[in-house]
C-alpha angles and dihedrals in degrees: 000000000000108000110141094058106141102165142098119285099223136044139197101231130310122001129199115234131210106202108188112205103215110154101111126117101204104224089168095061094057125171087025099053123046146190084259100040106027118199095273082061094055135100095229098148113019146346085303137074117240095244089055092048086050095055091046096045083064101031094103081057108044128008119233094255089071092054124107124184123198116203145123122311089244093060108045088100106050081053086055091049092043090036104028102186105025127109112269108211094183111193112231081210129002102250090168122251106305087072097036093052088047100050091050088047088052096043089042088048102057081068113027111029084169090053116135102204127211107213114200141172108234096214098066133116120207119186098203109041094175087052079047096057093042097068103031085062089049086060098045086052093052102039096049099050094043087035091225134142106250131186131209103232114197111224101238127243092189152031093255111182091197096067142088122228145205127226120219137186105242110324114253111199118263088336127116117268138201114254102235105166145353127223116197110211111319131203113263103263097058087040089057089050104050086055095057092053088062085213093102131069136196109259111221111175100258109133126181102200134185104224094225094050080050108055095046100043076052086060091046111050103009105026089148092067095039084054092051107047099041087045118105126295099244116074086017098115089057085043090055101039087054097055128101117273093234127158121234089238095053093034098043125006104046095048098045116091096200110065147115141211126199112203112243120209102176104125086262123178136187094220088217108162142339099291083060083054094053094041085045084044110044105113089058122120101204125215134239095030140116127189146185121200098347127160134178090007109153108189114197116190143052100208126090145018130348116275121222130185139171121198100355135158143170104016140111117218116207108205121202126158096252095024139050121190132197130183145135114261095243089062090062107115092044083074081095097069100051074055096056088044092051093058100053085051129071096254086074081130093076084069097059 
């Protein structure tokens, strides 16, 4: 259950923890992304993956043998080649975060009960990593002496109506604040109007947490799942397989009365789909193409033929060597759906 473990045995007081989420499958970056590489594995935005940027955007904080990916049993070992090093937690079945963040919790802790754990999303760009560092360390700082669960909370540049959000009292600078409320995905009108308020924040699934609060506030609201994972190695694939597919943010921390958030202003980005890639690349110039009055024409993607176009505006072409796709950004989250057609057709291979 634990094969993959590279670090010391023993360890000289508490230890601070990186734990990568990198279970995804990334449906909305087809072709790009595939059944066997995933979109964490991929190189998006530079020479790197953004499981490895992820990893490096932490590592002056905390070393790679203190790093622990979750993800799926079929792709532990891309995560060995990408992360050589670090602990590779593979998921017999994807049961969301809830279960992810708990099985890490429970592996980290054998070792470490005074462990204070990072927990980050491996599929995240951030623009200014020292920024980054800076106040990643000022949360560690601050979960680990009030022993609360804190969240990084990205100040928003937009009404988005795909995010969740955080409700704060009145906002108070760079500083640690109570968690008084979430809002799942609002319509764009309240959204508009929360951000104006400056008291709500864009949630965005990065969790300091101290491994202790954790744990109890597991036995409280998802004892089921902390059952499941601490219990012993054989029978745990069936354990885990059984349980709920809950999110961390619905299983944990909205239920939970005691926690914190630290704004975060660091030019992040969810990388969602491929209207965040055109926005993250739009200073490239790409290679192999040719245009004529063309305006707005993001092209992602270095493999592949050349790509040609006369009197376009407004569209990101995504370039692989069996597939070209072509949308506007606004239908990118519908990429989904030419997924879900191509597996119930005969070309299922396009998706391997």
């Amino acid at each position: 259950m634990e094969e993959g473990w590279h670090a010391r045995e023993s360890w000289a007081g508490p230890v601070n923890w990186l734990v990568i989420l990198a279970g995804g499958r990334g449906e909305r970056f087809w072709p790009l992304s595939r059944v066997e590489r995933p979109k964490q594995f991929l190189r998006l935005l530079g020479p790197t993956t953004l499981l490895q940027d992820t990893a490096s955007r932490v590592a002056p904080l905390i070393d790679r043998a203190h790093t622990v990916v979750v993800t799926g049993q079929a792709y532990a070992a891309l995560v060995e080649q990408q992360l050589p090093g670090s602990w590779v937690l593979g998921e017999p079945v994807g049961r969301n975060t809830a279960a992810s963040i708990a099985w890490a919790a429970a592996a980290i802790g054998r070792r470490d009960p005074d462990a204070l754990l990072a927990v980050l999303p491996s599929d995240h760009a951030v623009a200014d990593p020292q920024a980054f560092q800076a106040a990643l360390a000022q949360a560690m700082a601050s979960a680990q002496s009030r022993q609360r669960m804190t969240l990084l909370g990205v100040e928003p540049t937009r009404p988005e109506t795909g995010f969740g959000y955080i409700e704060v009292p009145t906002p108070s600078g760079d500083a640690v604040m109570p968690v008084e409320a979430f809002v799942e995905k609002p319509s764009r009108e309240r959204a508009a109007a929360m951000v104006a308020s400056g008291r709500f924040y864009w949630n965005a699934g990065m969790f300091i947490l101290p491994l202790a609060t954790l744990w109890e506030a597991l036995g409280r609201w998802l004892p089921d799942t902390r059952d499941a994972v601490s219990g012993p190695a054989e029978g745990f694939d069936d354990r885990f397989a059984a349980l709920d597919p809950v999110s961390f943010d619905v299983g944990i921390m909205e239920r939970a009365d005691r926690l914190d958030m630290l704004p975060l202003a660091v030019g992040w980005d969810d990388v969602g789909n491929f209207e965040a890639v055109a926005r993250l690349l739009a200073e490239r110039a790409p290679e192999r193409v040719i245009w004529d009055r063309v305006e707005d024409v993001t092209v992602i993607g270095d493999d592949g033929p050349w790509i040609a176009g006369v009197g376009l505006s407004h569209l990101v072409v995504v370039r692989t060597p069996d597939v070209v796709l072509i949308l506007p950004p606004h239908e990118s989250q519908a990429v989904r759906t030419l997924v879900h057609r191509l597996q119930e057709t005969n070309e299922g291979e396009r998706l391997t």
